[in-house]
C-alpha positions in Angstrom: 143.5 176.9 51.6 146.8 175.9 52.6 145.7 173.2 54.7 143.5 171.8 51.4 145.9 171.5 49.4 148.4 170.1 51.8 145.5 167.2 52.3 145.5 166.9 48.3 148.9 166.8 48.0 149.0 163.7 50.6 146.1 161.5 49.1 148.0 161.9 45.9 150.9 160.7 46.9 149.7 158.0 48.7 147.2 156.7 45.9 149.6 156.8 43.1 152.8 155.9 45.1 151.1 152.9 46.6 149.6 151.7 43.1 153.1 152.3 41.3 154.7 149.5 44.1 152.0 147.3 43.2 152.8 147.8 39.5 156.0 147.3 40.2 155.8 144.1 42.2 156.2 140.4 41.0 155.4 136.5 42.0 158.8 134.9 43.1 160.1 132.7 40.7 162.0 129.1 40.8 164.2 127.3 38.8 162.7 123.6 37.8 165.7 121.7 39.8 166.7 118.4 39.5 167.0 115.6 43.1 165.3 113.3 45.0 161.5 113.5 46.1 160.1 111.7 49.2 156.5 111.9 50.6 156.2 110.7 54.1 153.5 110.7 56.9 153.9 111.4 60.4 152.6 110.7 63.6 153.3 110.2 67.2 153.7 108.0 70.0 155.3 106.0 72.9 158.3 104.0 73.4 157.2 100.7 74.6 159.5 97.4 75.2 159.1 94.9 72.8 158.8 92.2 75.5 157.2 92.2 78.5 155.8 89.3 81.3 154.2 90.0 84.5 154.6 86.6 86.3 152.6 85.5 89.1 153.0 82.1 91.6 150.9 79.1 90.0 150.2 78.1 93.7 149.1 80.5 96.4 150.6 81.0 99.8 152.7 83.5 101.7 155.0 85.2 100.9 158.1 84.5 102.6 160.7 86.2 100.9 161.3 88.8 97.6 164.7 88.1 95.9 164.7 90.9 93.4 164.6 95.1 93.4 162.7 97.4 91.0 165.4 98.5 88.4 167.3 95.0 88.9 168.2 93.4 85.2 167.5 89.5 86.2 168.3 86.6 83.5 165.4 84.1 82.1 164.5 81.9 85.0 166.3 83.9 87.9 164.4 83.4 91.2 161.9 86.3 92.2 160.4 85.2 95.4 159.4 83.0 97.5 156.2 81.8 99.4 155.6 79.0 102.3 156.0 75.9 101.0 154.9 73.8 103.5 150.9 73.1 102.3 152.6 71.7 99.1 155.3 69.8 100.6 152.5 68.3 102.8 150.5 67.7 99.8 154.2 65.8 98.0 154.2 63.2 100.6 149.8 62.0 100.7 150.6 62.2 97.1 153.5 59.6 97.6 152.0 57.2 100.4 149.3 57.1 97.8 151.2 56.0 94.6 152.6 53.7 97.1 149.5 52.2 98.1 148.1 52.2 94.4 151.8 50.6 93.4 150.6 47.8 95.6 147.1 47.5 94.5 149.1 46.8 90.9 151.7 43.8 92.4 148.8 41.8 93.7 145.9 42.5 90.8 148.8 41.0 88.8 149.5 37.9 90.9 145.3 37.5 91.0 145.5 37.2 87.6 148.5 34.7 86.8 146.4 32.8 89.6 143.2 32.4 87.9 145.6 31.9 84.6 147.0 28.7 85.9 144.1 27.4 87.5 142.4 28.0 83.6 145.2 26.1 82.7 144.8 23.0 84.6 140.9 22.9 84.0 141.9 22.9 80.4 144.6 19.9 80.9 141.5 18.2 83.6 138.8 18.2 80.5 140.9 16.5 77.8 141.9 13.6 79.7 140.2 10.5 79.2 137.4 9.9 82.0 137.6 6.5 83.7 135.4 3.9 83.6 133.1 3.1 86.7 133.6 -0.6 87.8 130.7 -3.1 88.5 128.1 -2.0 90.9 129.6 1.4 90.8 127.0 4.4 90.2 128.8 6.7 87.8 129.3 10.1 89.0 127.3 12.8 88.1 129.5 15.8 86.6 128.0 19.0 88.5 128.3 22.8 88.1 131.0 23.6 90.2 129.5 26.0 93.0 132.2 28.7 92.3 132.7 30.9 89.0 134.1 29.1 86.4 138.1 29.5 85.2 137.5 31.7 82.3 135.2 33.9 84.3 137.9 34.0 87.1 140.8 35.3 84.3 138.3 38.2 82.7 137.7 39.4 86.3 141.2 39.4 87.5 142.2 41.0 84.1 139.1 44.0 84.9 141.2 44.3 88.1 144.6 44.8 87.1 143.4 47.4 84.0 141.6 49.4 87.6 145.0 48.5 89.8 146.9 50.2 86.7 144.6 53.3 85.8 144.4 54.0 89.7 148.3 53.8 89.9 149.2 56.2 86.7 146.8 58.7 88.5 148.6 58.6 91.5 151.7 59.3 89.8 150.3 62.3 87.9 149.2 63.4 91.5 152.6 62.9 92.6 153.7 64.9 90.1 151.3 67.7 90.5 151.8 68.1 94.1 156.4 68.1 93.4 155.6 70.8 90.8 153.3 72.6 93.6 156.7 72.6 95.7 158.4 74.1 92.8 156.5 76.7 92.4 156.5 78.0 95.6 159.9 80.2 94.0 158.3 82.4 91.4 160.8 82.5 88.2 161.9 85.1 85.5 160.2 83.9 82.3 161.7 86.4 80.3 165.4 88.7 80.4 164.8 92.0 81.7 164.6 94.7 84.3 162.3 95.1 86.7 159.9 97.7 86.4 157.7 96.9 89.4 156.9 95.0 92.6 153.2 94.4 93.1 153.8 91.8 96.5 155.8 92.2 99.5 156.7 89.5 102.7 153.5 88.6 104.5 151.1 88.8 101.4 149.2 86.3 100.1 149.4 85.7 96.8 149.2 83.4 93.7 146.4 81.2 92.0 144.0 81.7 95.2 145.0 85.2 96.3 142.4 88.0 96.2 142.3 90.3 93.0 141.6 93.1 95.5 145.0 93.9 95.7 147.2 95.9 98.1 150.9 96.2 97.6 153.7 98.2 99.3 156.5 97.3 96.1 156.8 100.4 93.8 156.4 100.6 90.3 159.8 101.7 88.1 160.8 103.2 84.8 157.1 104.3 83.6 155.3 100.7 84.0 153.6 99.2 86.2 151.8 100.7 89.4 151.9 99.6 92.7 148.0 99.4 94.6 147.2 101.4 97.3 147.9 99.7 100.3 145.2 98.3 102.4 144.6 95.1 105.2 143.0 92.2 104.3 139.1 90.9 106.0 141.1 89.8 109.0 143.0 93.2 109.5 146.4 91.9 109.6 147.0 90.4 106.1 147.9 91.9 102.9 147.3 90.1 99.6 149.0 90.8 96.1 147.6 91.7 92.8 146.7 88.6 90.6 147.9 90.3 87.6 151.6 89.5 88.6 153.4 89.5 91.5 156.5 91.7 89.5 156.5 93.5 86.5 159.7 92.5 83.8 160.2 94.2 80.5 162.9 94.0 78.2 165.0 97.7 77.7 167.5 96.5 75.5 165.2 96.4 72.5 162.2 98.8 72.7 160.2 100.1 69.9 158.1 102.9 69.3 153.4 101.6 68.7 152.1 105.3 67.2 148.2 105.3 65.9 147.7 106.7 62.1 144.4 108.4 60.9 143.0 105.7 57.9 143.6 108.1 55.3 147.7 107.7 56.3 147.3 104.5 57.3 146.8 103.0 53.7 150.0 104.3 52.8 152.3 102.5 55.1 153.6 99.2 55.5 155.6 96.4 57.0 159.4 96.9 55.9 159.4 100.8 55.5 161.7 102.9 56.7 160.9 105.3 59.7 162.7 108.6 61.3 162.1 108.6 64.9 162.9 111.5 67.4 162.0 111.5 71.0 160.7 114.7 72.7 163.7 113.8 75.2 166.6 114.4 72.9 165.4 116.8 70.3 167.7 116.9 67.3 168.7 113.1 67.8 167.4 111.1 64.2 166.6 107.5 64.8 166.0 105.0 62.4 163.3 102.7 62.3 161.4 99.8 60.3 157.8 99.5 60.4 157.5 96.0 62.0 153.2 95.5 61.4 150.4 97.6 61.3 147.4 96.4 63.0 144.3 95.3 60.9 141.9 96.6 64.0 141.5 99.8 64.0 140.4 101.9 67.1 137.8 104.7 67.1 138.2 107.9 69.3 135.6 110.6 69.1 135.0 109.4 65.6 138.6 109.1 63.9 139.5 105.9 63.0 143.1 105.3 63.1 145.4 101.5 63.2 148.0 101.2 65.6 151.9 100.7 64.2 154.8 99.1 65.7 158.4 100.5 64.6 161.8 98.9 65.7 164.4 101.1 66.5 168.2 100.2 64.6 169.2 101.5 67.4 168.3 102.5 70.8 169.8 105.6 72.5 171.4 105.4 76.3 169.2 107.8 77.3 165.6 106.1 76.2 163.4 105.0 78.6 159.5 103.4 78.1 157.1 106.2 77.9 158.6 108.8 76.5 157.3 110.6 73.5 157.9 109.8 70.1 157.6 111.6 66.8 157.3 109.5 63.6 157.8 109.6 60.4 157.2 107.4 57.5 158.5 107.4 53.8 156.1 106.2 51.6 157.6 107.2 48.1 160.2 108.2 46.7 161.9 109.5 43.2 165.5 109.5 42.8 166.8 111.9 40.1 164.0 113.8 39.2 162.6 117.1 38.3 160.4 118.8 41.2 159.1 122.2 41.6 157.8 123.7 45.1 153.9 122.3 45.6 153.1 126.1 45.5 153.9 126.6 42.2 150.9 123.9 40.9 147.1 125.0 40.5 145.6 121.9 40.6 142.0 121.3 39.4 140.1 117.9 39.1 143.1 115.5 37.7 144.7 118.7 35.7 147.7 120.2 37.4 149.2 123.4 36.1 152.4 125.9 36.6 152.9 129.3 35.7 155.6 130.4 33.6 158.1 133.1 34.9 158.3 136.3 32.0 154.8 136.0 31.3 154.6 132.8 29.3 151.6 132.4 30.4 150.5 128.9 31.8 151.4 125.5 30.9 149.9 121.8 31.5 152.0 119.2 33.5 152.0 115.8 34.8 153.0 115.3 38.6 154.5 112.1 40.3 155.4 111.8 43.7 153.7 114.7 46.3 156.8 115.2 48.3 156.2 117.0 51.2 157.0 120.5 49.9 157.9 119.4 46.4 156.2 117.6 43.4 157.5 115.4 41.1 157.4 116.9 37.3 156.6 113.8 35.4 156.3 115.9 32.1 155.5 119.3 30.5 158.8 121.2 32.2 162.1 120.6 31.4 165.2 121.3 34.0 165.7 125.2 34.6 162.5 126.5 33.4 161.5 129.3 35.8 158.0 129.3 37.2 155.9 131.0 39.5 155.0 130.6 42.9 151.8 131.2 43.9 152.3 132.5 47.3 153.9 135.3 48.7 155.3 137.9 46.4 159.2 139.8 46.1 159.8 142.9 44.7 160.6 143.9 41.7 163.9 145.9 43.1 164.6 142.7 45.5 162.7 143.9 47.7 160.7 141.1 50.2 157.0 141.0 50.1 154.7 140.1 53.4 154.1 137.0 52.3 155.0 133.4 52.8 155.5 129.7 50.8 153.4 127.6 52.3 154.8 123.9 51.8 152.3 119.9 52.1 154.5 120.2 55.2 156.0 123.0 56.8 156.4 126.5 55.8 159.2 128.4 53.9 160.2 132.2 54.1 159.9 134.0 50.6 163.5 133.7 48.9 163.7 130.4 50.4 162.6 128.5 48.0 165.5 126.2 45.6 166.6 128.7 42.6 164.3 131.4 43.5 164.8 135.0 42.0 164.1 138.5 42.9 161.6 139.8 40.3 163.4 138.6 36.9 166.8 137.7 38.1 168.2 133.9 37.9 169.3 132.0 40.9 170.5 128.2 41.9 168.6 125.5 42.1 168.5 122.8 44.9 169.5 119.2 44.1 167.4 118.0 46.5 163.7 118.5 47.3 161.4 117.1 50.2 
């Protein structure tokens, strides 16, 4: 019997005790606070130099000599390396013996033709003076085609000549020219400022416009770009060639920027000229700023998500950055200065309608939202500054006691008690002047 009732007594206590908590629990409550609303997306990617160049020698040879280290900053039009330059210098004098030759060809095409000029001339002069006449018992003399081509004829064929002479000349001289920049290029050149980040070639390899793009390399790639090829002979066994997608690698590391992909729903919300907060994975708690340079208008398409690829410039880049590392992005796209927000868990929203319960049971009340910050809304109308509403999530006790629930922000969460101006069952608090 004793043991019944003791069971009694228990259930009881439990069922009433627990129901008189409930009864005596309410939603947390927050002061309508005055500040500044942002809504921003977020995304991340990779630092990347904003300038890059991976030259390669116009001309092929061998390689004779590499002038530069991975890691080595090098000025625009610093020398790289080197190949052979014998076949081209070889190539520079035919090319001259021939503009000498077709320089020749010119001189005497030219004196052809002031020849057959003059000798127009005088047949001109010959034909308007007065022909004699034959004396007695002379047969007069019968004017004949002269065997040979006549003056005129002679001129438009020496002209036909010199016009050849001259074409065959100016084409020598581009050959010459062709064949002296041939000789230049035998010293590959920095087209761009920068650092080295790798060295595809090495002394011995053939490389340039006729190597092989079967490439094998012993130069090592630096600084997260580039990769050197495995290394491997050539058909005869004893000869390495270079990879025809450049002989070095060079990008700028003075000015790098940060290319992250956005889904299309976030996409349409950014633009060129925003501003940007940046961290890198590498120095967590560092803020960067940043401007959305472009977006790209071609998107790309993995495992079904669409997303458009955007470039950021950093204001600023730390001493510590290097290309590759991870970046975390984050882009305003509104904002409202001065205004009255309340925590996005306080608003039921259904079809265009938004609503907000009022604290003290005033039961609920219509309003009209603005920005959708990214744990606060804009109040637009309906509340005025220091109303108290209700949050919707997570509850506090009535005695100040803290329920097991949580705020749940558009971005992040927030413990109950948290939240700007929030009370303890009916009590008042502060509001925050700002709101995110």
């Amino acid at each position: 019997m004793a043991v019944l009732l003791a069971i009694a007594t228990t259930a009881y206590l439990l069922f009433f005790r627990t129901d008189s908590q409930a009864a005596g629990t309410t939603r947390p409550t927050v002061a309508v606070a005055r500040g500044e609303v942002t809504a921003s997306v977020s995304s991340s990617g990779t630092l990347q130099s904003s300038q890059t160049a991976s030259p390669q020698f116009a001309t092929s040879g061998t390689v004779t000599a590499v002038l530069v280290k991975v890691g080595q900053v090098v000025a625009k039009g610093a020398a790289i390396a080197r190949i052979d330059p014998a076949a081209a210098e070889r190539e520079v004098r035919i090319a001259e013996q021939n503009q000498i030759a077709a320089a020749n060809s010119v001189t005497a095409a030219d004196e052809t033709l002031d020849d057959a000029e003059e000798a127009a001339d005088e047949a001109e002069a010959a034909a308007a003076s007065p022909t004699p006449t034959p004396s007695t018992g002379q047969q007069p003399q019968t004017q004949t085609q002269s065997q040979g081509q006549s003056p005129e004829v002679a001129v438009t064929n020496a002209k036909a000549s010199l016009a050849r002479a001259k074409a065959d000349k100016e084409q020598a001289d581009q050959n010459l020219e062709a064949a002296q920049a041939d000789v230049a290029a035998t010293t590959l050149k920095a087209p761009i400022a920068g650092t080295i980040t790798a060295i595809n070639g090495s002394v011995g390899s053939v490389t340039g416009s006729g190597s092989s793009s079967a490439s094998t390399t012993s130069g090592s790639s630096g600084q997260g770009t580039g990769t050197a090829g495995g290394g491997s002979t050539g058909s005869t066994g004893s000869t390495s060639t270079a990879s025809s997608s450049g002989f070095v690698d060079i990008a700028d590391l003075k000015t790098l920027q940060v290319v992250a992909s956005f889904p299309e729903a976030d996409a349409v919300k950014i633009k060129a000229k925003q501003t940007a907060t940046v961290t890198l994975n590498a120095e967590p708690g560092t803020n960067l700023t940043a401007t959305l340079t472009s977006v790209s208008p071609i998107p790309t398409t993995t495992n079904g998500v669409v997303a458009y690829s955007a470039t950021f410039t950093l204001a600023k880049v730390p001493a510590n950055a290097r290309i590759g590392q991870t970046a975390n992005v984050a882009v305003q796209t509104a904002k409202a200065a001065n205004a009255l927000y309340v925590p996005s868990t306080a608003i039921v929203t259904s079809g265009t309608t938004h609503t907000v319960t009022m604290a003290d049971g005033g039961g609920t009340r219509e309003v009209e939202i603005g920005v959708r910050g990214d744990s606060f809304t804009q109040i637009t109308s309906g509340l005025n500054e220091g109303d108290r509403i209700e949050l919707l999530q997570g509850v506090i006790g009535a005695a100040g006691g803290t329920g097991a629930g949580t705020g749940q922000g558009r971005a992040g969460q927030f413990q109950p008690g948290q939240f700007p101006g929030a009370g303890t069952g009916a009590g008042t608090g502060a509001g925050a002047n700002r709101g995110r």
